[in-house]
Backbone as a printed PyTorch tensor [residue, N CA C, xyz], in Angstrom:
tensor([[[  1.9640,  17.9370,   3.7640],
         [  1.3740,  16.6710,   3.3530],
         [  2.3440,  15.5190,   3.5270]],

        [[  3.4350,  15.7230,   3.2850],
         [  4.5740,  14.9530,   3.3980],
         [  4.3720,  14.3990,   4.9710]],

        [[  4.3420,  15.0100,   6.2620],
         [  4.2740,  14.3400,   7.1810],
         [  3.1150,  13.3460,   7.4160]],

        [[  2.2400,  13.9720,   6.7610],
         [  0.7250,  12.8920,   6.6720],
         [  1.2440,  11.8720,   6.4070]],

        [[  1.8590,  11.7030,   4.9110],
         [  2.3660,  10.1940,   4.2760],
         [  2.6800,   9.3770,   5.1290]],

        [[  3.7800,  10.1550,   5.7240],
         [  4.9770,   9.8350,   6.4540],
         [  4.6760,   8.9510,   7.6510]],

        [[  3.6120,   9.8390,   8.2570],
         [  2.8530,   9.0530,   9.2440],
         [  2.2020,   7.8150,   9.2260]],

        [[  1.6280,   7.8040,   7.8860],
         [  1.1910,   6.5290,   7.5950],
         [  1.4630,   5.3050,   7.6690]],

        [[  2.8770,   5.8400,   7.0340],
         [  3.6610,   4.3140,   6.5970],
         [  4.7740,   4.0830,   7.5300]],

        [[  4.3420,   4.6870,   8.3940],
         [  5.9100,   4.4440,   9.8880],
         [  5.2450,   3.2610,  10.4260]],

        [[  6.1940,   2.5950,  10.8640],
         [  6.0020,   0.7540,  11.2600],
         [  5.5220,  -0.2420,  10.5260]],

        [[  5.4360,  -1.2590,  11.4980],
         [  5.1510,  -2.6200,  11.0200],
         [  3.5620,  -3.2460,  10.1220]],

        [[  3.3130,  -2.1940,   9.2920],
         [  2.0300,  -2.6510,   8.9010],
         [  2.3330,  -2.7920,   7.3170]],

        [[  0.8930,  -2.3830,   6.6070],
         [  0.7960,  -2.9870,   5.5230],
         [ -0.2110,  -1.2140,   5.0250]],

        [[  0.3020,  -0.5530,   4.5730],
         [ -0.4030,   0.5590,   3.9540],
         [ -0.8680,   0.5580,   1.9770]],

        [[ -2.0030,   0.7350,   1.9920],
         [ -2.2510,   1.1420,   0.3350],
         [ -3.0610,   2.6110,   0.7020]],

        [[ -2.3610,   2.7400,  -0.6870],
         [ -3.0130,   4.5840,  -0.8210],
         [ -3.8950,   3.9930,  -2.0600]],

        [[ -5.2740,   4.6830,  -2.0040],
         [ -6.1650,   3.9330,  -3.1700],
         [ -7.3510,   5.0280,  -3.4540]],

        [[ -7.8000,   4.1560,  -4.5420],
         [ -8.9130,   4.8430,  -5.2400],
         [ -9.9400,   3.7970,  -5.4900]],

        [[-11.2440,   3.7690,  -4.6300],
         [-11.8710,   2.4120,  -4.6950],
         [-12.1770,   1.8830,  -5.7240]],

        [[-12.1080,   2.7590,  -7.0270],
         [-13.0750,   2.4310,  -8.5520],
         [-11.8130,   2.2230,  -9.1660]],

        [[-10.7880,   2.1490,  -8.9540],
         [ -9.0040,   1.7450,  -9.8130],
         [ -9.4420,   0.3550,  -9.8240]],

        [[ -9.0520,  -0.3770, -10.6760],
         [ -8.9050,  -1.6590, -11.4270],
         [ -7.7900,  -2.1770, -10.4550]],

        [[ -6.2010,  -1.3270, -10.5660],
         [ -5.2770,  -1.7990, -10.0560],
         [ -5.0740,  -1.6900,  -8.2950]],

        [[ -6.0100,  -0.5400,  -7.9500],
         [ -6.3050,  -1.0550,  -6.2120],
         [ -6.9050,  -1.9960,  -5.9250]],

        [[ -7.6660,  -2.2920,  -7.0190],
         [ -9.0060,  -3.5200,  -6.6730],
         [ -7.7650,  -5.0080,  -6.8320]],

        [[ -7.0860,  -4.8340,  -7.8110],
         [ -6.5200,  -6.1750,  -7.4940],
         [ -5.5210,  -5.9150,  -6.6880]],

        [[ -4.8620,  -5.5300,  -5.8600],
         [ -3.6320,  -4.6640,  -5.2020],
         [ -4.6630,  -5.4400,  -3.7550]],

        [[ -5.8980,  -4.7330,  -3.5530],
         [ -6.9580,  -5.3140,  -2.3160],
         [ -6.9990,  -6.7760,  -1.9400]],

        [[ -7.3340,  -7.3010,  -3.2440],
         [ -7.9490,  -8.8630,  -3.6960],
         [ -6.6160,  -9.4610,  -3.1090]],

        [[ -5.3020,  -9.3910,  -3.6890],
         [ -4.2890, -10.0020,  -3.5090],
         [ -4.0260,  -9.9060,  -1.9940]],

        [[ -3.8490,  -8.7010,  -1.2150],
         [ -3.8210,  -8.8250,   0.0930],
         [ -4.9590,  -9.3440,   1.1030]],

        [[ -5.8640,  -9.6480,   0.3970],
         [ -6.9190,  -9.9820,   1.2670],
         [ -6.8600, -11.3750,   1.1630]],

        [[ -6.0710, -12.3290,   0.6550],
         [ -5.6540, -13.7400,   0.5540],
         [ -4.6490, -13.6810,   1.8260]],

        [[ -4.2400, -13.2230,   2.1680],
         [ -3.4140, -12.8830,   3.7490],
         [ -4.5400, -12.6300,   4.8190]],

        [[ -4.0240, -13.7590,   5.9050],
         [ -4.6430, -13.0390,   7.1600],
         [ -3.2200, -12.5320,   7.8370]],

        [[ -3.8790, -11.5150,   7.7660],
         [ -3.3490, -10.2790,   8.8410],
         [ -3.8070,  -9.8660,   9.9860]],

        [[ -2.5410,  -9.5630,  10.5010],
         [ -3.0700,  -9.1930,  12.2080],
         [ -4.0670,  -8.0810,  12.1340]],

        [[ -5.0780,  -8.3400,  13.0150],
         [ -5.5080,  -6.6490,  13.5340],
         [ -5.2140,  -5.2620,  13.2960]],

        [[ -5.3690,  -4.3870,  12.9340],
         [ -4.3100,  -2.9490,  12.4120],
         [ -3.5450,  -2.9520,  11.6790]],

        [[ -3.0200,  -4.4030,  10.9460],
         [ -1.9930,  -4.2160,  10.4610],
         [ -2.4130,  -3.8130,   8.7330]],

        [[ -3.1080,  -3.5970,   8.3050],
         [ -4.0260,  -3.3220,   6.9020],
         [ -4.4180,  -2.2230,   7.2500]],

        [[ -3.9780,  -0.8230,   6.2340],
         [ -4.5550,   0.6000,   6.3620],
         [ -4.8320,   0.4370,   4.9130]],

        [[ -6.1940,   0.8900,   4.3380],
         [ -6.5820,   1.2210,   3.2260],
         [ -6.8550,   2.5920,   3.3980]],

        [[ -5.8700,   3.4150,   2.4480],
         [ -6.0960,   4.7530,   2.3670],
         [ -7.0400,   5.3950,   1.4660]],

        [[ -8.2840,   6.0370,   1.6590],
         [ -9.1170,   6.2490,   0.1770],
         [ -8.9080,   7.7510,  -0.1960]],

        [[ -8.0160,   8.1290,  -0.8580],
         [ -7.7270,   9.4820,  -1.2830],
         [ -8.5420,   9.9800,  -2.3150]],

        [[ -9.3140,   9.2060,  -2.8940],
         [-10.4710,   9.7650,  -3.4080],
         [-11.5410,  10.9000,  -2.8530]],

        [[-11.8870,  11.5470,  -3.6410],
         [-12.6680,  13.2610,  -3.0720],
         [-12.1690,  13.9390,  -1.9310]],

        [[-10.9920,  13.2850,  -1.2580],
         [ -9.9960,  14.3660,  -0.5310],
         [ -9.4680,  15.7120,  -0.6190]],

        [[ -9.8870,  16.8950,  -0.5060],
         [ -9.3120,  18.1910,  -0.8090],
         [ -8.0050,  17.8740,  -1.3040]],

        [[ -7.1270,  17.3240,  -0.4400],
         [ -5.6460,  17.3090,  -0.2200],
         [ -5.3350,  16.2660,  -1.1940]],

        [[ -5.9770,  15.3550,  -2.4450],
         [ -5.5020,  14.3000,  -3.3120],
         [ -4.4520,  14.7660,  -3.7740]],

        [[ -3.9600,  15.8980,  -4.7260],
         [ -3.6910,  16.2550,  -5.3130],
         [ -1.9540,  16.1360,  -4.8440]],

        [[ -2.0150,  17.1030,  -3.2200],
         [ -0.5110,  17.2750,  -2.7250],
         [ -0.1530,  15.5980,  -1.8880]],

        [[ -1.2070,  14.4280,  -1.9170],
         [ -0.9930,  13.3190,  -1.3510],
         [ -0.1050,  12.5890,  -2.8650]],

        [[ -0.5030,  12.7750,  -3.6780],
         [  0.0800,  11.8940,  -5.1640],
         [  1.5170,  12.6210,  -5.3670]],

        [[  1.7590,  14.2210,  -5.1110],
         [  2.5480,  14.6470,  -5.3600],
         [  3.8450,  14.1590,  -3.9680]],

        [[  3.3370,  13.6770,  -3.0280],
         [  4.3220,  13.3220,  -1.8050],
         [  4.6550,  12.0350,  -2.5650]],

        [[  3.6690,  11.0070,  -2.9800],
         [  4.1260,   9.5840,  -3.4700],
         [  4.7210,   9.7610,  -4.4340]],

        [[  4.4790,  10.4170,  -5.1910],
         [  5.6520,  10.7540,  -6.3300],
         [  7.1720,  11.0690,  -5.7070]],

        [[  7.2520,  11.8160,  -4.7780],
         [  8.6790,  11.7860,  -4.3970],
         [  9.3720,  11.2300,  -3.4680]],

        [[  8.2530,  10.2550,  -2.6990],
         [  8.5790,   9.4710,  -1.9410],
         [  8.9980,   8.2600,  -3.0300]],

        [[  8.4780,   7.8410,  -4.1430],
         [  8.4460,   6.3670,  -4.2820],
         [  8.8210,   6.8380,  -5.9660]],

        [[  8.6670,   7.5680,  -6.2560],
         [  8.7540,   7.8350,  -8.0910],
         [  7.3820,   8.0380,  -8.8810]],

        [[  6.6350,   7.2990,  -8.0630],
         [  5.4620,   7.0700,  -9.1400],
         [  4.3560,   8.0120,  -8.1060]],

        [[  3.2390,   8.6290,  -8.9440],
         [  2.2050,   9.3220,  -8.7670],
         [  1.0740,   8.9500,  -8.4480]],

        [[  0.5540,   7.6100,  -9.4610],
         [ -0.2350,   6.9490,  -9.4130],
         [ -0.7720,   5.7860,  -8.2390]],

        [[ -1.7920,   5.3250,  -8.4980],
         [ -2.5270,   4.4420,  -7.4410],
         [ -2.7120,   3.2980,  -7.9240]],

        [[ -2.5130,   2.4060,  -7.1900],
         [ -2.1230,   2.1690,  -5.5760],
         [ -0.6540,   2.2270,  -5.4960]],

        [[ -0.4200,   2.9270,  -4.2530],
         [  1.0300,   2.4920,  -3.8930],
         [  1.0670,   1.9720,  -2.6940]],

        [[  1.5280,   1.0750,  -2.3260],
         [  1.5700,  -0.4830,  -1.1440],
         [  2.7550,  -0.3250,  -0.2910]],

        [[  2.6330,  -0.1440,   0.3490],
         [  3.7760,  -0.1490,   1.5830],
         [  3.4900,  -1.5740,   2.0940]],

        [[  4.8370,  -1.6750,   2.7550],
         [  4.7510,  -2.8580,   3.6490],
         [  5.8220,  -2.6820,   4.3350]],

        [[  5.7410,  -2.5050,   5.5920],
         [  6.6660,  -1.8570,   6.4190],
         [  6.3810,  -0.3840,   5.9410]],

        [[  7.8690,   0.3630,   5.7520],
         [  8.2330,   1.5390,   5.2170],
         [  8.7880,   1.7460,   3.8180]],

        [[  8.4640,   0.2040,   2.6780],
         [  9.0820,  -0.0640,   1.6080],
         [  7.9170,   0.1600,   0.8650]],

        [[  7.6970,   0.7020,  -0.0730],
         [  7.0020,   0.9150,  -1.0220],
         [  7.0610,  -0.5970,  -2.0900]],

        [[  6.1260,  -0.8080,  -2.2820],
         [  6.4440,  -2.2490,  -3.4980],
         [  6.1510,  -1.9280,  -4.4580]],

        [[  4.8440,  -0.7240,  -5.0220],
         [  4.5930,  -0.5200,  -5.7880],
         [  3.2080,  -0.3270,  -6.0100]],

        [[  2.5250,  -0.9810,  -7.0650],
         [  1.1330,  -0.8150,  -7.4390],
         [  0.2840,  -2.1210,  -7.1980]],

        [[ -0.7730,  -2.2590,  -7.9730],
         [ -1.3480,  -3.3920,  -7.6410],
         [ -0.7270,  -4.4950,  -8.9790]],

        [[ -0.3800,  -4.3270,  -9.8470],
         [  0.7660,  -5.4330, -10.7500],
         [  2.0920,  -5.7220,  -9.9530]],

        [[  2.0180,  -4.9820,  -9.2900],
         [  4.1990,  -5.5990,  -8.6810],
         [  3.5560,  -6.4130,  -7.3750]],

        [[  2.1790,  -6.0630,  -6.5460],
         [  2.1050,  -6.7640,  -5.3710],
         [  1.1580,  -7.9830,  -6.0950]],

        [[  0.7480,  -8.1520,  -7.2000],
         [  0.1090,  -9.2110,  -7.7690],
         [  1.0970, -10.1850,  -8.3870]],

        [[  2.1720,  -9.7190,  -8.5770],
         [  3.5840, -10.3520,  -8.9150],
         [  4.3540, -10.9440,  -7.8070]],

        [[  4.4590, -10.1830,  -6.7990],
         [  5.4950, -10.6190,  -5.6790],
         [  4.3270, -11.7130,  -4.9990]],

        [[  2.9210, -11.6820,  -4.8410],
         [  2.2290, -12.9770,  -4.5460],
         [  2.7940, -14.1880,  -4.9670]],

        [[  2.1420, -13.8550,  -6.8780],
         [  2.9490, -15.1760,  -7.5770],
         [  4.1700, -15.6060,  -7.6450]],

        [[  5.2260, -15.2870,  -7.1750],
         [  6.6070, -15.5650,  -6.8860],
         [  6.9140, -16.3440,  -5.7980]],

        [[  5.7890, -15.9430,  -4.7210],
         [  5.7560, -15.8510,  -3.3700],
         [  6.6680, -15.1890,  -2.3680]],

        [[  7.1560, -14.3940,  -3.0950],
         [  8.2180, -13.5110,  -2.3190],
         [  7.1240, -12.2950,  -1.1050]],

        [[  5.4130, -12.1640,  -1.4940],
         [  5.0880, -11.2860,  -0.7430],
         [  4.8100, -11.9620,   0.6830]],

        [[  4.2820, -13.2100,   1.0790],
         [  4.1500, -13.6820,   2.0300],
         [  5.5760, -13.3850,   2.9720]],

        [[  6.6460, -13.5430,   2.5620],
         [  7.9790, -14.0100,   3.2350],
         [  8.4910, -12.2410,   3.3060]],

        [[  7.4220, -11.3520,   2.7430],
         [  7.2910,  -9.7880,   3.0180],
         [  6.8760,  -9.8640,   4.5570]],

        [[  5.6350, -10.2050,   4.1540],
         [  4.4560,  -9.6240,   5.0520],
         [  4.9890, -10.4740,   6.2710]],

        [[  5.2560, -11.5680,   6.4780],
         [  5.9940, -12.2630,   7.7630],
         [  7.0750, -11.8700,   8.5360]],

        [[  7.9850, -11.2930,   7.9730],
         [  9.1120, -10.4400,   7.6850],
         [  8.9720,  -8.8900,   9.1010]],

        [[  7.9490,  -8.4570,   8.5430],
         [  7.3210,  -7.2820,   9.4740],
         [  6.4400,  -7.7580,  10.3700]],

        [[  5.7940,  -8.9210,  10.7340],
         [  5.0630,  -9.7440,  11.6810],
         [  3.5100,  -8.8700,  11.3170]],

        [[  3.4200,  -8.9640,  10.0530],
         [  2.3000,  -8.6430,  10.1790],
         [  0.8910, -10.0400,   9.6970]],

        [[  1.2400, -11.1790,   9.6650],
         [  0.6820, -12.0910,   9.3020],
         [  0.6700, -12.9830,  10.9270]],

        [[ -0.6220, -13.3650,  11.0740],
         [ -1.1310, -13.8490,  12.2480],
         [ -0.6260, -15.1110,  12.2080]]])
């Protein structure tokens, strides 16, 4: 499962691992969807009713610490959930992210 992850989040994009009915993917979504982004560069992962959920949370757990959903890549950096990427908006530190990896048109 680990290479699945792995695969995911290799390059210049913008990855969330999610659960469509989470509160905190829904704003984790909302916040990135105030970005235009290039083409491809937005993977929404829905690990919901996936056989494999189970060993996908257990890879983010040791990839990043945390288990839970959403976890946000940008690039190959994990930021966190949907409160730390609803935070780094209001700071404005996520734009000068997402530009950073050329993923903003």
């Amino acid at each position: 499962m680990a290479e699945f992850v792995k695969a995911q989040i290799k390059g210049d994009k913008v990855v969330v691992f999610l659960k469509p009915t989470c509160p905190y993917c829904i704003l984790a979504k909302d916040v990135l969807s105030k970005y235009k982004l290039k083409s491809g560069h937005l993977d929404l992962i829905d690990i919901s009713g996936r056989s494999d959920m189970g060993s996908i949370q257990d890879c983010l757990q040791q990839i990043t610490g945390a288990r839970t959903v959403p976890r946000v890549f940008i690039g190959e950096q994990c930021v966190g959930g949907g409160s730390d990427v609803d935070s780094l908006d209001r700071s404005g530190k996520l734009e000068g992210m997402l530009q950073a990896i050329g993923s903003l048109q």
